[in-house]
N, C-alpha and C positions, 0 to 999 in steps of 0.2 A: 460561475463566471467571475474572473479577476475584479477589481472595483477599477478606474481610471489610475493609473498612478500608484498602483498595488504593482508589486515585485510579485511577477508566475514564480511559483513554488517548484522544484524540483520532485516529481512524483515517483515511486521505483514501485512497480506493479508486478509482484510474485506469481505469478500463472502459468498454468503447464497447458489449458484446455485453449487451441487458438479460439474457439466462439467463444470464448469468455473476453478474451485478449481481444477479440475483436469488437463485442459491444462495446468492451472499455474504452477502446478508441474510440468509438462512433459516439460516446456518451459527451467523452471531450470535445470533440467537432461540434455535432448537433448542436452543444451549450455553448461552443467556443469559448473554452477554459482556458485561459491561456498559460496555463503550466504547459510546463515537458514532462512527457510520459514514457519512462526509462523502461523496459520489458527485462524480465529474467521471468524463465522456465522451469528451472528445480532451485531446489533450496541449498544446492552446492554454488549456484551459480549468484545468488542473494547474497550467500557470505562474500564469494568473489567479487561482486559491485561492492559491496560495503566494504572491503577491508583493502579494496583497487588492486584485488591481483588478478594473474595470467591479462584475459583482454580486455580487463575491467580497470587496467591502472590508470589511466584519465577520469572513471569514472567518478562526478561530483556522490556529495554526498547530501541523501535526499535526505526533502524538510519532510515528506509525510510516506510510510509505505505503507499500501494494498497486499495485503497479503492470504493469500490461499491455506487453506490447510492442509488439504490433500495433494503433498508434492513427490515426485520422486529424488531421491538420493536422500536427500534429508527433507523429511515432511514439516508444514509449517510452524509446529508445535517448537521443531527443534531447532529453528530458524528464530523463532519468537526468545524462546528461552535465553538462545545465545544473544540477541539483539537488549535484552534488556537485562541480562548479567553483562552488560560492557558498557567501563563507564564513558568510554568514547560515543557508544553509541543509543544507550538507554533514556537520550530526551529526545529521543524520534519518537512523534507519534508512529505509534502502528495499528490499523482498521485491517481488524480480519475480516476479510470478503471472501466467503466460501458457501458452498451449498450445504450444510451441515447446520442441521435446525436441532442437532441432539444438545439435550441438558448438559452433558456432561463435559460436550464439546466448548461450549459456552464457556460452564464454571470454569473449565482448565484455562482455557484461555484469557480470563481475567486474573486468576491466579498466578498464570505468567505475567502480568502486568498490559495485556491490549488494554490499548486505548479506547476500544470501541468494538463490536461485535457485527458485520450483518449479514442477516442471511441473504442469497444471491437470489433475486425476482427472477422466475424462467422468463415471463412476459419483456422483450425490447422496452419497451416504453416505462414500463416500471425499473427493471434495470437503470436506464439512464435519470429516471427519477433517484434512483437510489443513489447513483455516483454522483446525480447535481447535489444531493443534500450533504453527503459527506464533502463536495468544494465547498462547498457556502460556508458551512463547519468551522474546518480546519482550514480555511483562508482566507473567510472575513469574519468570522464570529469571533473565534479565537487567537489567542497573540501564541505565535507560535517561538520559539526561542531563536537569537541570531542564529546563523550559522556560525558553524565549530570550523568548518575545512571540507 
């Protein structure tokens, strides 16, 4: 939940699975976050928000992305990479939210530089546990940088 007088954050949620997309939603109601909650489905469609092309050209550019690993066109790994090799876009946090509890999955994905790792609770309640702690996080805990554009 936003604090009074806190600026909602700009959220861009990577997800191809609608249940996932859809507890994510219900996680920000239920807490009444009051960020915006931007959706892309493949990882062709992430770059296209972040770089505002084809129907992404209004799209803002977010202060924090959720991001999946397992995507089609380009999987999240390749999505991450590219987001933190660009110096336009490499001070976004990025919290991989994916089901993939492998080591290896982890290491690689710090090694791309995520911001943050977590595995996806099957459990509702735990879920929305899981996305209230990364708000609390990344939108009162931490100073997150101005926006760029």
């Amino acid at each position: 939940m936003t604090l009074p007088g806190a600026t909602p954050i700009d959220v861009l949620l990577v997800e191809d699975d609608p249940g996932d997309e859809l507890m994510t939603r219900e996680a920000f109601e239920d807490n009444r976050i009051g960020n915006t909650l931007h959706v892309v489905r493949d990882g062709e469609e992430a770059l296209d928000f972040l770089y505002k092309r084809g129907d992404h050209t209004d799209a803002p550019r977010p202060d924090l992305i959720l991001l999946d690993l397992n995507l089609p066109k380009y999987d999240g790994r390749q999505v991450l990479e590219k987001i933190k090799s660009d110096p336009e876009l490499a001070h976004i946090p990025v919290v991989v939210l994916t089901t993939s509890s492998a080591e290896e999955d982890i290491l690689r994905s710090y090694k791309l530089h995520a911001n943050a790792y977590v595995t996806k609770p099957v459990d509702l309640d735990q879920f929305i546990a899981a996305v209230r702690q990364i708000d609390d996080f990344f939108v009162q805990v931490v100073r997150l940088p101005h926006r760029f554009g």
